[in-house]
C-alpha positions as a Markdown table, in Angstrom:
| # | Residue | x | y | z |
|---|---|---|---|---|
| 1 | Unk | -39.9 | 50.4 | 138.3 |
| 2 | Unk | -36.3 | 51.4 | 137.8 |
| 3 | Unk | -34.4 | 53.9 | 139.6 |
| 4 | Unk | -32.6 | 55.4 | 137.2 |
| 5 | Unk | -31.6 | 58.9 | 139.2 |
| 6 | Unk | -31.4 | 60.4 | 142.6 |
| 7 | Unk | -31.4 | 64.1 | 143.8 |
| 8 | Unk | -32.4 | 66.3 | 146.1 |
| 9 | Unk | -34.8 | 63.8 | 147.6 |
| 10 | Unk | -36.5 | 62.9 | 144.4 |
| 11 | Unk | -36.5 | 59.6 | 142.7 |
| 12 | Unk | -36.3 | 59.5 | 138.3 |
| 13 | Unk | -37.8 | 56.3 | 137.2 |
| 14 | Unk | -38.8 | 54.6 | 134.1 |
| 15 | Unk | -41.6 | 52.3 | 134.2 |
| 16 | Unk | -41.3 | 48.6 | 132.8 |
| 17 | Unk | -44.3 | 48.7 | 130.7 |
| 18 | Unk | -44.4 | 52.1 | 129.8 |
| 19 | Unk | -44.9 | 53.8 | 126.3 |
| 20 | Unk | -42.8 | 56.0 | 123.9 |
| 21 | Unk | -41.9 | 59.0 | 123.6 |
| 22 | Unk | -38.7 | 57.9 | 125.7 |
| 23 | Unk | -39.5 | 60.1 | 128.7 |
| 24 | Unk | -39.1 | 59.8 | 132.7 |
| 25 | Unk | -41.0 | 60.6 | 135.9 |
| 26 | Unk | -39.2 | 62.1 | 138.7 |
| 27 | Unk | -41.5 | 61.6 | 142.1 |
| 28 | Unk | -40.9 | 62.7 | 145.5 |
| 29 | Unk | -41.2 | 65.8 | 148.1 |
| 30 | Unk | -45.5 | 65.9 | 147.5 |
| 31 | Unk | -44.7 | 65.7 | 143.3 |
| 32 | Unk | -44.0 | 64.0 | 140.4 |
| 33 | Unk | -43.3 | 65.0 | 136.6 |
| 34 | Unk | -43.0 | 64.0 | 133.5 |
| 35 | Unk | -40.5 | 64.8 | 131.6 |
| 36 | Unk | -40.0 | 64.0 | 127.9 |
| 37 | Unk | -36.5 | 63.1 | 127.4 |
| 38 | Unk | -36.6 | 64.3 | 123.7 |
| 39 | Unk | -33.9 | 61.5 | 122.8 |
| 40 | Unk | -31.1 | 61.2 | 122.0 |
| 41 | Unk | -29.9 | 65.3 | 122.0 |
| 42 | Unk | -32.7 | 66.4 | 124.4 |
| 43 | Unk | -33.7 | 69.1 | 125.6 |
| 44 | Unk | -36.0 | 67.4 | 128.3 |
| 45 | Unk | -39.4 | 69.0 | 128.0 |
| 46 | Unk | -41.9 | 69.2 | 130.5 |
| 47 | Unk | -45.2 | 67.0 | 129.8 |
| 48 | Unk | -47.0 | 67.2 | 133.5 |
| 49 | Unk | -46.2 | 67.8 | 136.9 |
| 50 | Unk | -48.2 | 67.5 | 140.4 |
| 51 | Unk | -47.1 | 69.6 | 143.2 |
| 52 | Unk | -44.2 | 71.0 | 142.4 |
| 53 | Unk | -43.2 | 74.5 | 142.1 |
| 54 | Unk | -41.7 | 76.5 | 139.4 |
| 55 | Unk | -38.5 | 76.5 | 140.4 |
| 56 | Unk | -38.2 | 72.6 | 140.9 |
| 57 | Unk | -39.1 | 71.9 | 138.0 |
| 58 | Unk | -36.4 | 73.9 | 136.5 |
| 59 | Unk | -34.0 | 72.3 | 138.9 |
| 60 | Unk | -35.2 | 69.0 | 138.0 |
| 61 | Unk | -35.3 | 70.0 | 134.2 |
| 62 | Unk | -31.6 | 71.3 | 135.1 |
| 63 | Unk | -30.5 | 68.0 | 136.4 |
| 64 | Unk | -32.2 | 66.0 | 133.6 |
| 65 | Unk | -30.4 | 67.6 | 131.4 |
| 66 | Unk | -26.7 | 66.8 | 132.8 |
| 67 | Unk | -27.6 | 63.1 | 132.6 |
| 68 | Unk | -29.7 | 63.1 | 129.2 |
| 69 | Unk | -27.5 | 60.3 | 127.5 |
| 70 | Unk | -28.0 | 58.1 | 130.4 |
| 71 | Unk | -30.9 | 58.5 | 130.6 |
| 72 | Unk | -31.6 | 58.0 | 127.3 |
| 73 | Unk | -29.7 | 54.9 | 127.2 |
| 74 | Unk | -31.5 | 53.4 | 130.1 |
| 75 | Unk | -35.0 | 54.3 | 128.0 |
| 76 | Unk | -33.4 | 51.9 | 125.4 |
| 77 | Unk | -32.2 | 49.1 | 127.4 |
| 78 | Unk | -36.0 | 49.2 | 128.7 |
| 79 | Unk | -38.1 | 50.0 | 126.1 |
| 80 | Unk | -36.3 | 49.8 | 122.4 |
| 81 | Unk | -36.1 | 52.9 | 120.5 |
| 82 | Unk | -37.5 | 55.9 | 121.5 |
């Protein structure tokens, strides 16, 4: 699985033989989300998270957000349209 991103400790990957909607999980520190990317003007939307706290995911969401069009771009070098 791709790394596509890396922050505060956590990890944003896409997974090779994953399904549409484009979307992302970010894993790491005792979590991981989902986030749909909403491509290609966003805004990421949560889907699920594990273990993370409120204020993660809106750092995370926050952070998503800053690099929606590459991650959006790296959704469509992966995986086609999204």
């Amino acid at each position: 699985m791709p790394t596509l991103l890396r922050f505060a400790g956590l990890r944003v990957v896409i997974y090779p033989n994953d399904h549409r909607p484009a979307h992302v999980h970010v894993k790491g520190a005792g979590g991981e989300a989902v986030f749909l990317l909403n491509c290609p003007d966003g805004p990421p939307e949560l889907r699920e998270s594990y273990g993370f706290k409120l204020p993660d995911l809106r750092r995370i969401e926050d952070a998503l957000t800053s690099e929606l069009a590459t991650l959006c771009v790296a959704w469509s070098e992966h995986h086609g349209d999204f």
